[in-house]
N, C-alpha and C positions, 0 to 999 in steps of 0.2 A: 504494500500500500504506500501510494507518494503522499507527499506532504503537501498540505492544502496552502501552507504559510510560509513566506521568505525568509529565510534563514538571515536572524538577525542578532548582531552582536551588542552584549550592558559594557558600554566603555563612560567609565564614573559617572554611573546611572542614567541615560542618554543611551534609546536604540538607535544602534545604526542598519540600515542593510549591508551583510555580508559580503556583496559585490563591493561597494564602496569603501571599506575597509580594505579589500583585495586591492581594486587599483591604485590606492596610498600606498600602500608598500608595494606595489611591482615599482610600481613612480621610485618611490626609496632606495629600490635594491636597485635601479637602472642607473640612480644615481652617483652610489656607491659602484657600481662595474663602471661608470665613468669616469670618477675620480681614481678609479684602479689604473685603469687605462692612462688617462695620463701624470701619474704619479708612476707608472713603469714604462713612461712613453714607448707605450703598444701603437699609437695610432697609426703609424705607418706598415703594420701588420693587416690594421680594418679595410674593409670595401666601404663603400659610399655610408658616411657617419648616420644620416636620418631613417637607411634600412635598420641597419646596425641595433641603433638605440629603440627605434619604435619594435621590431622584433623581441627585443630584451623585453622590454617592457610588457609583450603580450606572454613572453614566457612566465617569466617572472609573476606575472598576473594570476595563471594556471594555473603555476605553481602552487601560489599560496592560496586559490580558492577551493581544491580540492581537501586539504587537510581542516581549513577552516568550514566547511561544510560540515564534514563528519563529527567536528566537535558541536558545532550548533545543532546538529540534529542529535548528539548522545544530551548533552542539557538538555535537551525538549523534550526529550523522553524522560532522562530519569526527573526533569519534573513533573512530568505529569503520573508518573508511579507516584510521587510524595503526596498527590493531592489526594484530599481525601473523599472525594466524592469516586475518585480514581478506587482508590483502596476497597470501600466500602461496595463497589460494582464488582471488584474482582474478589472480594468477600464471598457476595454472594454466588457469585456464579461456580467459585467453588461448594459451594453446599447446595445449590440449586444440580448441577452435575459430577456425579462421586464418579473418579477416575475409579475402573476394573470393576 
């Protein structure tokens, strides 16, 4: 079963959507491979700088929305285990249906 809601992250209590948080940091980490790049002046290694960067940037993007996914969907879940109207439904449905 998918999820009906956007995977959204509590940054100092303040949702953000999930994507938006991902292209901050791909943006971050493109930054940081670009100060890498020329703090070991690589650039004469690169092909055309705006493929280069804007690529990084959609990897780096991937990158981090796949990992950030699976945490916002493990929080959704295990809080909806804590809820108690949660609890109290899978209460009963264990005594409404006895396994064997």
């Amino acid at each position: 079963m998918g999820s009906h809601h956007s995977p959204t992250i509590d940054l100092l209590g303040s949702y953000f959507p999930a994507w938006m948080v991902c292209i901050v940091s791909g943006l971050t980490l493109t930054l940081i491979a670009h100060w890498i790049v020329q703090f070991r002046n690589l650039k004469a290694y690169l092909g055309p700088a705006p493929l280069i960067y804007s690529c990084l940037m959609i990897v780096f993007t991937f990158a981090t929305w796949r990992p950030t996914c699976a945490v916002t969907h493990r929080t959704r879940a295990a809080m909806a285990l804590k809820s108690p109207m949660n609890r109290a439904i899978t209460t009963a449905a264990v005594r409404v249906l006895p396994i064997g």
